[in-house]
C-alpha positions in Angstrom: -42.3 -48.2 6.4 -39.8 -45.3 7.4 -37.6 -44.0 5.2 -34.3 -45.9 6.3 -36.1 -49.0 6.3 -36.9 -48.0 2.4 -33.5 -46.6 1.6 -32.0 -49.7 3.1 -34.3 -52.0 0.9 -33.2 -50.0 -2.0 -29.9 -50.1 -2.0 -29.6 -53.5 -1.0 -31.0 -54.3 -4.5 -29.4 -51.6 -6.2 -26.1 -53.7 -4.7 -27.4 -57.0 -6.0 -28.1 -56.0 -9.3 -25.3 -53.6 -10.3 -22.5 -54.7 -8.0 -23.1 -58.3 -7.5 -23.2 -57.8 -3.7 -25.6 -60.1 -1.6 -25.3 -57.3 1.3 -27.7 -59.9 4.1 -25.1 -61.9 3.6 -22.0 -59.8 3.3 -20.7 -60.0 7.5 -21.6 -63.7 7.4 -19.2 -66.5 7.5 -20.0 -70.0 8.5 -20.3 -70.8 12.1 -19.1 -66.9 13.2 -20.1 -63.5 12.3 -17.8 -61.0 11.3 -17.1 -57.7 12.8 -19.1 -55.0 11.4 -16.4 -53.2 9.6 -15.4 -52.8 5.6 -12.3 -51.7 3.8 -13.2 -50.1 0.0 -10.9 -50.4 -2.7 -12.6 -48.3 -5.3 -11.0 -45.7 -7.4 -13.2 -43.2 -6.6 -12.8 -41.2 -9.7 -13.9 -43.9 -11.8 -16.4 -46.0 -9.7 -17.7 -42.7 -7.7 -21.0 -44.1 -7.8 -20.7 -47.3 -6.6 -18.7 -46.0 -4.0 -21.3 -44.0 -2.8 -23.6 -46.4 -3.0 -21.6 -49.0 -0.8 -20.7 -46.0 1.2 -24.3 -45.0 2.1 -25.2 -48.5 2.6 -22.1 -49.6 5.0 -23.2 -46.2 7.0 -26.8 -47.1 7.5 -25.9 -50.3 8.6 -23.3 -48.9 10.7 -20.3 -50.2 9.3 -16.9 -48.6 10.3 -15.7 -48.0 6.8 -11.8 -47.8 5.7 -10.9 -46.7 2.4 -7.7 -47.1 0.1 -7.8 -43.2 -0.8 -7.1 -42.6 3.0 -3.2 -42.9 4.1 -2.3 -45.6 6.4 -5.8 -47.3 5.9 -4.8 -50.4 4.9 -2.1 -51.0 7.4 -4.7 -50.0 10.4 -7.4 -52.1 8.9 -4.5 -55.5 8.4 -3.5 -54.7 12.1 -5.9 -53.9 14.0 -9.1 -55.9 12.6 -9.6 -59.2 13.5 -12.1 -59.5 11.4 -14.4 -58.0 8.1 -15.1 -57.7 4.8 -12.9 -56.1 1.6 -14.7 -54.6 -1.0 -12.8 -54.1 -4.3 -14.0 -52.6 -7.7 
């Protein structure tokens, strides 16, 4: 198996089991798919890890990632996403 394919398999139970986070199902939604985007609301000084977890995840799986630390992401991600998922911790 090469090494993405392992990370990936990792992770996703590394999301299961700490965050709670079904990830094959995470850009499903019955009788569409969602577009293939995320918006994190973690405070990255006290959930750093989880937020590199989701981080590395969403990246491999390539996810276009917002984040609440970044100025004006929020507004782009309400505006100009039809669709997607919001993370919060």
């Amino acid at each position: 198996m090469p090494d993405d394919e392992s990370s990936i398999k990792d992770m996703k139970a590394m999301l299961r089991v700490n965050l709670g986070i079904e990830p094959d199902r995470l850009f499903e939604w019955p009788e569409q798919s969602l577009e293939r985007r995320a918006f994190l609301m973690f405070d990255p000084e006290e959930h750093r890890e989880e937020l590199e977890l989701v981080t590395r995840f969403l990246q491999l799986e390539r996810v276009k990632i917002y984040h609440s630390g970044v100025p004006g992401s929020w507004e782009y991600f309400r505006k100009h996403c039809r669709s997607g998922v919001i993370i919060v911790s």
